[in-house]
C-alpha positions as CSV (number, residue, x, y, z in Angstrom):
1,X,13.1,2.9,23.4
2,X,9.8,2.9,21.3
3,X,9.9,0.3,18.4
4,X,7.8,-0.2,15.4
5,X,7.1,-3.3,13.1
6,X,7.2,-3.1,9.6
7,X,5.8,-6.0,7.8
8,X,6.7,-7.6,4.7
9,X,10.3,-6.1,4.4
10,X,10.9,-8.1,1.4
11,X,8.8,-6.7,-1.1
12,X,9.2,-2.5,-2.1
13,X,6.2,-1.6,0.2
14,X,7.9,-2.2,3.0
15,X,11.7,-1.5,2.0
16,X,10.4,2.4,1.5
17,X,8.8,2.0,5.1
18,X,11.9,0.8,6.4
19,X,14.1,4.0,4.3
20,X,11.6,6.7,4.9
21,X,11.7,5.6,9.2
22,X,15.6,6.1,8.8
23,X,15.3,9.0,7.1
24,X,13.5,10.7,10.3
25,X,16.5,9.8,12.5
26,X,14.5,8.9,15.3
27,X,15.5,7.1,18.8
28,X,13.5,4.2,18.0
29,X,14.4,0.5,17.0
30,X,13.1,-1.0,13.4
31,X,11.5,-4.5,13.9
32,X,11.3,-6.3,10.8
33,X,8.4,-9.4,9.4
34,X,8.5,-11.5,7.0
35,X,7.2,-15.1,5.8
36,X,11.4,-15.3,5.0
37,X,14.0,-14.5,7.6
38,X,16.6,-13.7,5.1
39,X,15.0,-10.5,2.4
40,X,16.1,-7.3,0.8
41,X,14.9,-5.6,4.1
42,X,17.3,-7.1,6.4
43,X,20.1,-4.4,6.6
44,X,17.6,-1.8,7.2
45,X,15.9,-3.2,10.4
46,X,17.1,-3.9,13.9
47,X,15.7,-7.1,14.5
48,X,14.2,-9.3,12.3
49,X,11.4,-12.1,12.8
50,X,10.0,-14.6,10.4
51,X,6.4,-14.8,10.6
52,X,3.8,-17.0,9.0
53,X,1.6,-15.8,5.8
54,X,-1.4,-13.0,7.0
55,X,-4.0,-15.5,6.0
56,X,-2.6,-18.6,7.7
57,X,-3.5,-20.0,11.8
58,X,-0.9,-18.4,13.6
59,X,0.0,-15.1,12.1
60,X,-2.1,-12.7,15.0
61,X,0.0,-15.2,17.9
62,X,3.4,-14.7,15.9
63,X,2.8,-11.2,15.7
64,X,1.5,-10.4,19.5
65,X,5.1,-12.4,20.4
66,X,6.8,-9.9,18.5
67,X,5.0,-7.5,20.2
68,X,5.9,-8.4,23.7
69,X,9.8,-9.3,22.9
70,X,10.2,-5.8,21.5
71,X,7.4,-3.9,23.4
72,X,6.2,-2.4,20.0
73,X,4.0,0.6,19.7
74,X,2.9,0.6,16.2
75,X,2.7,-1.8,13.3
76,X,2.7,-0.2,9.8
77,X,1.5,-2.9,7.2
78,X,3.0,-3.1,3.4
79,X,0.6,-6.0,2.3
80,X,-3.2,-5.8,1.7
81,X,-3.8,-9.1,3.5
82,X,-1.6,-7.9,6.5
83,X,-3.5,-4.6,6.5
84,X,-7.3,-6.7,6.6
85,X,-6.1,-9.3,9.3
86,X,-4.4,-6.6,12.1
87,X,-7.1,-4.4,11.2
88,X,-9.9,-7.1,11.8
89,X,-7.5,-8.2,14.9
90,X,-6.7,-4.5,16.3
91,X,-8.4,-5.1,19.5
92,X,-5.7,-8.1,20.4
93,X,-2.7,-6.2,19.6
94,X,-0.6,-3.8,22.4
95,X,0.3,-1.9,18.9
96,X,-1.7,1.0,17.1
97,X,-2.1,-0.7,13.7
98,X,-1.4,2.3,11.0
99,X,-4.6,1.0,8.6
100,X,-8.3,1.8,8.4
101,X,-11.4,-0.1,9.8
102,X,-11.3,-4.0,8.9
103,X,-14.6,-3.1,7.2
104,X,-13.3,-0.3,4.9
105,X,-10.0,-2.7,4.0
106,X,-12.2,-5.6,3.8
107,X,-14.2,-4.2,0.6
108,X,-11.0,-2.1,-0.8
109,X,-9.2,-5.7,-0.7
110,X,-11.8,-7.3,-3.4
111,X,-11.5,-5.8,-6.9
112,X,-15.9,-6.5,-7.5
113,X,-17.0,-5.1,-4.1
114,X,-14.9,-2.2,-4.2
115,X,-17.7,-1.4,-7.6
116,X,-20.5,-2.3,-5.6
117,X,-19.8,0.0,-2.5
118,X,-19.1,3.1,-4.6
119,X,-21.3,2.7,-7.3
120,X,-23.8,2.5,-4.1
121,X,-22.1,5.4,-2.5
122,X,-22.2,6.9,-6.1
123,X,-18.4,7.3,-6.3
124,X,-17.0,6.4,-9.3
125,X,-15.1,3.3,-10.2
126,X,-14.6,1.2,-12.9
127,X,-17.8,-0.1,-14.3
128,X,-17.1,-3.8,-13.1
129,X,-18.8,-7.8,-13.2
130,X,-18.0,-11.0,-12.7
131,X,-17.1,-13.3,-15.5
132,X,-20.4,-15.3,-14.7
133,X,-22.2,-12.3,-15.4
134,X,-20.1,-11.1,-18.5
135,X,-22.5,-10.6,-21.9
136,X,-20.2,-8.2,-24.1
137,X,-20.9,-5.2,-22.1
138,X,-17.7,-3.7,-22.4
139,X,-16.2,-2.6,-25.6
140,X,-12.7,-3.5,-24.2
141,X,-11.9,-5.2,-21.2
142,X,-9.5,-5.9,-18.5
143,X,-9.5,-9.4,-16.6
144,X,-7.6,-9.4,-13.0
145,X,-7.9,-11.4,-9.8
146,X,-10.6,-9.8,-7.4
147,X,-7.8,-10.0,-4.7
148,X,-4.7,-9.6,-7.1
149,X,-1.9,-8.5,-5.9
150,X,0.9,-6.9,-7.9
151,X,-0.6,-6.6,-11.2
152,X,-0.2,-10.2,-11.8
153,X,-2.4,-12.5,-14.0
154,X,-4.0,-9.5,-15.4
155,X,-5.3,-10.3,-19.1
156,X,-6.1,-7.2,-21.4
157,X,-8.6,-7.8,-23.8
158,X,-8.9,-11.7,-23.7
159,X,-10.9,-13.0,-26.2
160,X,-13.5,-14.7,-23.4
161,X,-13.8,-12.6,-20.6
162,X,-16.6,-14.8,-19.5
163,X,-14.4,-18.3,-19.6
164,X,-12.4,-17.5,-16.2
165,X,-14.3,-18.4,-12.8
166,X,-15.5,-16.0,-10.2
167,X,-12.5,-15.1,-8.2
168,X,-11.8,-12.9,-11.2
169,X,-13.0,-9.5,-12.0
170,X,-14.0,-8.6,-15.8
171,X,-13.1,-4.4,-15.6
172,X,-14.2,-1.9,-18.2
173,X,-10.8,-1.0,-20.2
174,X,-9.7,2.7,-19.4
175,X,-7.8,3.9,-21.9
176,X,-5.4,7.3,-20.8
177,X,-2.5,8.1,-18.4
178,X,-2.3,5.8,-14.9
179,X,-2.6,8.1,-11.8
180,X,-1.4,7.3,-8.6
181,X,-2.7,9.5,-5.6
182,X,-1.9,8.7,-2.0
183,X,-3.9,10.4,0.3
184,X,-3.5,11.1,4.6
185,X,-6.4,10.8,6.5
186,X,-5.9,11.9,10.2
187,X,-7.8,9.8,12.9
188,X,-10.4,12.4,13.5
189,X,-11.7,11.8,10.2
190,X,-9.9,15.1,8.4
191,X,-8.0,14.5,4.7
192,X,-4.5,16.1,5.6
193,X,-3.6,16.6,2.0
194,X,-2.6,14.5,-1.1
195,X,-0.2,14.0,-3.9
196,X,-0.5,12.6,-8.1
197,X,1.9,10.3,-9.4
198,X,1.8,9.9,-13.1
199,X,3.4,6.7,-13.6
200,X,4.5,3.6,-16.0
201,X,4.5,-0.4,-14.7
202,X,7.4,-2.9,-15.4
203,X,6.1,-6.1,-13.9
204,X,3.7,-4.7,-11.8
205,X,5.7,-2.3,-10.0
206,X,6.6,1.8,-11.0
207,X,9.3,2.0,-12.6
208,X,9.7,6.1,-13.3
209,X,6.6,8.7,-12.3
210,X,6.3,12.2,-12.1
211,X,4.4,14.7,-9.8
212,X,1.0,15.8,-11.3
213,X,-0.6,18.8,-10.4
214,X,-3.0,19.8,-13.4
215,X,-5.7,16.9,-11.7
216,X,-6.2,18.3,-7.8
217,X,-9.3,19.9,-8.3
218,X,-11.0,16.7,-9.5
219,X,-9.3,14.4,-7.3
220,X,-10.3,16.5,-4.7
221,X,-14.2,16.3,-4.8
222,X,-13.5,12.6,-5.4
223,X,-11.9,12.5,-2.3
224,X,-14.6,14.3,-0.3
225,X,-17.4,12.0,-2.0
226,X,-15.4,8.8,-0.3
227,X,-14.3,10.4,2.6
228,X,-18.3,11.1,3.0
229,X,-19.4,7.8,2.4
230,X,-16.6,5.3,4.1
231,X,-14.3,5.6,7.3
232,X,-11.0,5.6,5.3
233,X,-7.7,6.4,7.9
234,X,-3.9,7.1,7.8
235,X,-2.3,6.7,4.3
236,X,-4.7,5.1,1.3
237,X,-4.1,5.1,-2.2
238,X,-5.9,5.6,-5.4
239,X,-5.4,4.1,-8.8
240,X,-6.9,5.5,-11.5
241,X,-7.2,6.7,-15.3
242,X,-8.0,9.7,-17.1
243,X,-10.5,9.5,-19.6
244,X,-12.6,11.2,-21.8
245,X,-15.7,11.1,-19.1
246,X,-13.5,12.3,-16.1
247,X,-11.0,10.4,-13.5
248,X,-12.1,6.8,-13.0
249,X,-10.2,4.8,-10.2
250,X,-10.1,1.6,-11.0
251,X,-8.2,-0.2,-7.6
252,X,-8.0,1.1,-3.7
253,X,-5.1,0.3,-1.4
254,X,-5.9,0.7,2.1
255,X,-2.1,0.6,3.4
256,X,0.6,2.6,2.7
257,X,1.7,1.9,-0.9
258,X,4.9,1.4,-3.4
259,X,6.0,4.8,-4.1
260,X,6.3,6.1,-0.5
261,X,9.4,6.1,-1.0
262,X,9.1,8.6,-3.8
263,X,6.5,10.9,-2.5
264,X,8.6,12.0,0.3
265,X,10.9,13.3,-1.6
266,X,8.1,15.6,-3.2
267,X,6.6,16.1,0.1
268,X,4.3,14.0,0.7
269,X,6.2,11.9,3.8
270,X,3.0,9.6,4.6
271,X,5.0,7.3,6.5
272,X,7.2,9.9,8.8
273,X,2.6,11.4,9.1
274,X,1.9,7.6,10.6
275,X,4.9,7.6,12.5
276,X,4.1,11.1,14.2
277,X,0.5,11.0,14.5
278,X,0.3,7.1,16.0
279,X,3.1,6.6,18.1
280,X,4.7,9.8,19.1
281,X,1.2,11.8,19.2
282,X,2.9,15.1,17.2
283,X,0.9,17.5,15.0
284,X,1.5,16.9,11.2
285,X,3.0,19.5,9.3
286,X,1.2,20.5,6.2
287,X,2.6,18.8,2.9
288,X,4.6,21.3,0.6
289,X,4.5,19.6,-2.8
290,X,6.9,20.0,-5.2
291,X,7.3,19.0,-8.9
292,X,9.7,16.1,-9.9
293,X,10.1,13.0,-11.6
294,X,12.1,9.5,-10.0
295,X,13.1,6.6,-11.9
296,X,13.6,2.8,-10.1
297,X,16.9,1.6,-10.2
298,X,18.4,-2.1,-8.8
299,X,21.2,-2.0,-6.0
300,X,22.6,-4.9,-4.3
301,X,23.4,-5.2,-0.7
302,X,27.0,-6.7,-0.3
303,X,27.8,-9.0,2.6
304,X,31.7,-10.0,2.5
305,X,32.2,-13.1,3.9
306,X,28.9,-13.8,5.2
307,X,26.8,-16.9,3.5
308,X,23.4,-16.5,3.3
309,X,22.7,-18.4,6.4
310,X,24.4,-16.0,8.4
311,X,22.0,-12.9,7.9
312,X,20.3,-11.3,10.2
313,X,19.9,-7.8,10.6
314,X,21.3,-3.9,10.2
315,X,24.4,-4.9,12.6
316,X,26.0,-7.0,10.1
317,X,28.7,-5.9,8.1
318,X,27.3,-5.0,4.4
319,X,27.7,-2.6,1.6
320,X,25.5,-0.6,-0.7
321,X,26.6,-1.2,-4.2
């Protein structure tokens, strides 16, 4: 039986990974990582392993020992720092890794390089500079961590930009509607297709969105200038704003990201395209997409009579409520 690892069940990232892969009703088995044995993931995987953080000694071994108890085919990362470190890594692994180069996710993964290699590329992005460098350029700004994650510690406007230290970014403010557009890049270097999200944050996360059209044109020549200028693979994901001046993307995901779990219902199935394309070597059918809006809602997962201890995986006895 062919297994996959999803990593970082915890978080939404990887709880869509984990819904979309049941949604295909495959014969394969779910393994599930996470720097917490016990997660919101659980009752979706067959086996579940607790692994250190991306970043820390020991998370390439842990993962390669997850590997070889499950004989895994393909690992499909659902945090930025897990993407970098199996992409930089792929060569030790027994698993296709479902990512781009370690160069590409490298630079995608810092906020200020990201501005550097497209405005050399000449592919827009957010005109960007580190607070060091900060002199009132900007009529409005934005203030974020270069390698934030979750649209936390993001200051709008602050009144010194050029107070906070260098791991920050100091972003040109975009005023107009927040697009997200994930986008499938086949391993022969080919865009597959796309789709738009227009969508509205609660705590860093979407919390309702709707399918776009009215944008493809223009995302689509500023798909072709990146795909030009850097080896982007599998599923990637743009967010941007429209503005008087055009779209401007202000962040790159080089992962699978947060609303995969909404796209495919619009069809856009990024995930089920990894799946197919990486470990069952299938053809992709084309994406059909269709209008639509989704709102997030909380559910709990129910375990009667079970403490906390006692969790472990999709064979124990739990409820959807």
């Amino acid at each position: 039986m062919k297994s996959i690892i999803v990593t970082g069940i915890g978080g939404v990232v990887g709880q869509g990974i984990l819904r979309n892969i049941r949604n295909m009703a495959l014969d394969l088995q779910i393994i599930g990582v996470n720097v917490e044995r016990i997660s919101a993931g659980n009752h979706l995987c067959d086996h579940v392993h607790e692994v250190p953080f991306a970043y820390d000694p020991g998370y390439v071994q842990a993962i390669q020992q997850v590997e070889r108890d499950h004989d895994a085919g393909l690992i499909l990362p659902s945090t930025d720092y897990e993407a970098y470190y199996l992409s930089l890594h792929r060569d030790e692994l027994q698993s296709r890794v479902a990512v781009s180069p370690a160069q590409t996710v490298g630079f995608c993964l810092d906020k200020f390089v990201n501005f550097q290699r497209f405005e050399e590329a000449g592919v827009a992005f957010a005109a960007s500079c580190l607070p060091s460098e900060y002199r009132g350029q900007f009529a409005k700004t934005v203030v974020k961590p270069r390698e934030g994650r979750g649209s936390r510690n993001i200051y709008v406007d602050p009144p010194a930009p050029s107070g906070f230290d260098d791991t920050y970014v100091v972003q040109e403010y975009l005023d107009g509607p927040e697009l997200t557009t994930t986008f499938y890049v086949k391993q022969d270097g080919s865009l597959h297709g796309f789709i738009t999200l227009e969508r509205h944050l609660e705590q860093g996360n979407t919390s309702r969105c709707e399918v776009v059209v009215e944008h493809d044109q223009e995302l689509a020549l500023l798909l072709d200038k990146m795909l030009r200028a850097f080896p982007f693979r599998g599923s990637c994901n743009i967010q941007s704003r429209v503005t008087p001046r055009g779209i401007v993307p202000f962040e790159i995901n080089c992962r699978i990201s947060g609303t995969n779990s909404v796209r495919s219902q619009f069809g856009f199935p990024d995930v089920a395209y990894a799946v197919r394309e990486l470990l069952l070597g299938e053809p992709l059918p084309e994406p059909r997409i269709t209008r639509g809006s989704a709102l997030r809602v909380m559910m709990d997962v129910i375990y009667p009579g079970l403490s906390l201890a006692d969790i472990r995986d999709r064979s124990d006895s739990f409820r959807i409520s």
